[in-house]
N, C-alpha and C positions, 0 to 999 in steps of 0.2 A: 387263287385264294377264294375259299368258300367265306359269304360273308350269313350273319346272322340275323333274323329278324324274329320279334316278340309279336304279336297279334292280341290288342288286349280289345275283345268285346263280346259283349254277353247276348247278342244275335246270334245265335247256332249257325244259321243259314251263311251267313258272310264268313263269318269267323272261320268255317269250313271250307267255303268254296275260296276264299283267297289263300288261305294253308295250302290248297289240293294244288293251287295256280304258282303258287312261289315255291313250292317242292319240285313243280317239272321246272324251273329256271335256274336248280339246283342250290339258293337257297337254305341253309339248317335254320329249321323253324319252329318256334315253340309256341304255344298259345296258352290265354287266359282269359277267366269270361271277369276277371273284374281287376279294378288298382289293386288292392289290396293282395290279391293270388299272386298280380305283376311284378308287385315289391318283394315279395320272396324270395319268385324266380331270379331277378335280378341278383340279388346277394350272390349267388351260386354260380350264374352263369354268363356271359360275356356277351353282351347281347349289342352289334351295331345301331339297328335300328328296332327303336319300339313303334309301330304301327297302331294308336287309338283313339276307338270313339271316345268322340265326348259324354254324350248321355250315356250313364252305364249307373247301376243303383252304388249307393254309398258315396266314394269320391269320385267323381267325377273327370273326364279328359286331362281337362285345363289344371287342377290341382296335381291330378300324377304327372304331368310334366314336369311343375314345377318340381318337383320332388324329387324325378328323376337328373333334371337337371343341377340340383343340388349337391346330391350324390353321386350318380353315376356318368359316365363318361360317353351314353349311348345319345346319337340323335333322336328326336323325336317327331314321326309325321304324327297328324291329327286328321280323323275322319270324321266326319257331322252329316248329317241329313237337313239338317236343320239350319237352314242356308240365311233365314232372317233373324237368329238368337244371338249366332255366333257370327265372326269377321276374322280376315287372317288375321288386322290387324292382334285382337286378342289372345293367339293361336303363337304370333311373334315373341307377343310381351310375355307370355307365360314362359317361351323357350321353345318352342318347335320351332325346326327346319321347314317345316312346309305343312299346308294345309289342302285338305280335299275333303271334292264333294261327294256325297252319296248319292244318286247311284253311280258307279264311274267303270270306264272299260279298265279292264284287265292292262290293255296296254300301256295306257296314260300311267296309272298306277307304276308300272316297272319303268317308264321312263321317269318320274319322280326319283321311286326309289334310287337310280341309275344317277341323278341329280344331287342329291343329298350325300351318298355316299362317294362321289368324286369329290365334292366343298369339303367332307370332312376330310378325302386322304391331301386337297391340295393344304387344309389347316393345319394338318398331322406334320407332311413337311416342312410347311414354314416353322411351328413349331420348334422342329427337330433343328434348323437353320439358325432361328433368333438364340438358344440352347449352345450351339455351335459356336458362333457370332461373339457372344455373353463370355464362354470359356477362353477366347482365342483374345479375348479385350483384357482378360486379368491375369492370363497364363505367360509363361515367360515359355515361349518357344525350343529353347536349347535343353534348360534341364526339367521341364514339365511341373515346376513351382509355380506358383504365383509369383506374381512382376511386382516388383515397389510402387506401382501407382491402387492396386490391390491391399497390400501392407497399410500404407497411410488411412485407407479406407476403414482398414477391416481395424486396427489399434486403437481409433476411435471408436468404435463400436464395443471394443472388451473393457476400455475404459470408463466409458459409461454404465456397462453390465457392472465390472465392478464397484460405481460409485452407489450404484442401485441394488447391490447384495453382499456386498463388504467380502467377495470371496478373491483368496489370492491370483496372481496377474505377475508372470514371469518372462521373462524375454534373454532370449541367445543369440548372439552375433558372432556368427563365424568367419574368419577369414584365410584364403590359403596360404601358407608360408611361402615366401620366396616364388611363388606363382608365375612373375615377370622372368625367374632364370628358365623353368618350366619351359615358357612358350617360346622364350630363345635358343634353348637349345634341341629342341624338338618340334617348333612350329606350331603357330595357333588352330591349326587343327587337332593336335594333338589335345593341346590346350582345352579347348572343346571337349575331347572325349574324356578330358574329367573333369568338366565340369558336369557335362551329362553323368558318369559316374558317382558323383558328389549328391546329386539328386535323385538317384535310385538309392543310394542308402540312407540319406537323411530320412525318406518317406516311414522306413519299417519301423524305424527308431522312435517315432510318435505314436500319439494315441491318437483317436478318431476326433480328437475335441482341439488337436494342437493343429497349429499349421504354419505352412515352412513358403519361404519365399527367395529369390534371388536378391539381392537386395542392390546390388553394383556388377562391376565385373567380377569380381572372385569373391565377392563378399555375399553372406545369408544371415536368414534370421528365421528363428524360429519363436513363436507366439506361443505360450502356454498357459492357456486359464483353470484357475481354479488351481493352481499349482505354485506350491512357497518356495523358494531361494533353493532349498535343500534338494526338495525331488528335482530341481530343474535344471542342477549341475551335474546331479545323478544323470538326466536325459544327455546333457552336455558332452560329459564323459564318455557316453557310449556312442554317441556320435563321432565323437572325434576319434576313439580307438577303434571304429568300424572304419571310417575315412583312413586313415593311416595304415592299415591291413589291407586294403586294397590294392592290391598289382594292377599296374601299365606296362602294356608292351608296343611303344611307341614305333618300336624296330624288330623285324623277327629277330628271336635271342635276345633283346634286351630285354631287361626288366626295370622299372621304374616305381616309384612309389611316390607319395607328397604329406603332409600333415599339415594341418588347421590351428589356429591358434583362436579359442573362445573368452568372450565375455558373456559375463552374466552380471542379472539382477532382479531385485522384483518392484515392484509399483509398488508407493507411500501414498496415503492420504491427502488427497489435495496438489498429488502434481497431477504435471500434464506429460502430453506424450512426448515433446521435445526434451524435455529433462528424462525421460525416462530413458528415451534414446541413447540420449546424449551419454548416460550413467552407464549403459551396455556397453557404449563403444570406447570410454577410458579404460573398462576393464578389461576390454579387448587388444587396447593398444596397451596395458601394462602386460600382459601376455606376450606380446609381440617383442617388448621391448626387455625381457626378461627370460629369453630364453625360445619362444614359440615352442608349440607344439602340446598346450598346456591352456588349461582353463583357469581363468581369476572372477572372482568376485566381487563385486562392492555393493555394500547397502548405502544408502539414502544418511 
């Protein structure tokens, strides 16, 4: 991996001879004699580490860090000559990774750089891990939904958007028909592979702003903000007639199918989220107990 460094300082003499030094260590290298020319470059180009002095005319070191730090995602070393103005401590608090003196070898320098650039790729990791960690704490394993401890979380969250933009707040509860004859007569692996099924098409049936969750063993829900009673049976419907069109083949040569039975509803003024629940899951259960394979509705 070639990595990048920025060169920001308005000495010819250094600015050059450490360009010519970090090009043979193969190094892609750009340079600038001041912040300002640095901030450009940045926009445009991907730069690991920015390499600058501090004394430089206009803004100075310690300012383009912070800047950089702001904005951009590159480390920043700091060079100075100026050994009794400046302190790492200040060099820290601005946002550099590391601090050096002028004059300095060639090598020190690329063991730095060689320092900085390891802390960032072990942060980059951890990053990518806590990222991981975060996803796998609210994901529900089987069907790649979010988990009911996720739901409770997130329902509070749209219910107070809602209480704070008066915009509609709709909820779907799905559940599989007869699911228990399902795993009896084909086994709970089977069983599994629609559930995993069930969650690769609930996913397409949303928009980018809805979101779907396992909510029990067979049962889901799907969140829809900004969305009234009407568009959300409309979503309802297509879920369920996507679910129900789906072939299993539990057995070579067999072929298998299942349907869902939905409730719907949407948030009123001044409830909360157990009552809202609660109003998705009667209309769920007058579904069930009416035939399955069919969506019901109730308002408030």
């Amino acid at each position: 991996m070639t990595y990048s460094i920025l060169i920001v300082d308005d000495d010819m003499a250094i600015k050059e001879s450490v360009e010519k030094y970090l090009k043979l260590l193969k190094y892609e290298v750009r340079t600038a004699l001041n912040a300002e020319e640095a901030l450009e470059m940045l926009a445009s180009f991907n730069v690991d580490i920015v390499l600058t002095d501090i004394m430089m005319q206009g803004m100075d070191g310690l300012e383009l860090t912070r800047k950089i730090k702001e904005s951009y995602n590159s480390d920043v070393m700091v060079m100075t000559g100026y050994s009794a103005e400046y302190s790492y401590e200040k060099a820290v608090q601005a946002g550099a990774s590391d601090f050096i003196f002028k004059p300095f070898r060639f090598e020190e320098l690329n063991l730095r750089i060689n320092r900085v650039l390891r802390e960032a790729s072990f942060k980059k990791e951890r990053l990518t891990l806590l990222k991981k960690l975060r996803k796998l704490a609210i994901t529900d394993a089987l069907t790649g939904l979010y988990n009911s401890r996720h739901f409770f979380s997130q329902i509070k969250i749209e219910i107070d958007r809602y209480k704070r933009y008066s915009r509609a707040l709709s909820l779907l509860i799905l559940d599989i028909d007869l699911f228990k004859d399902y795993n009896d007569t084909w086994g709970h692996l089977d069983g599994d592979k629609v559930l995993m099924g069930i969650g690769k098409t609930i996913k397409p049936c949303m928009r980018s702003m809805d979101t779907a969750y396992r909510y029990g063993g067979e049962e889901f829900i799907v969140l829809l903000p900004e969305t009234g009673l009407q568009k959300a049976c409309v979503v309802g419907e297509r879920i369920k007639n996507k679910i129900g069109a789906q072939i299993f083949e539990p057995e070579p040569g067999i072929k298998a199918s299942i349907t869902v039975s939905v409730g719907a509803t949407e948030l009123v003024k001044g409830e909360d989220f157990k009552s809202f629940i609660r109003r998705a899951d009667k209309a769920l259960y007058k579904s069930k107990n009416t035939g399955r394979n069919k969506l019901t509705y109730l308002v408030a």
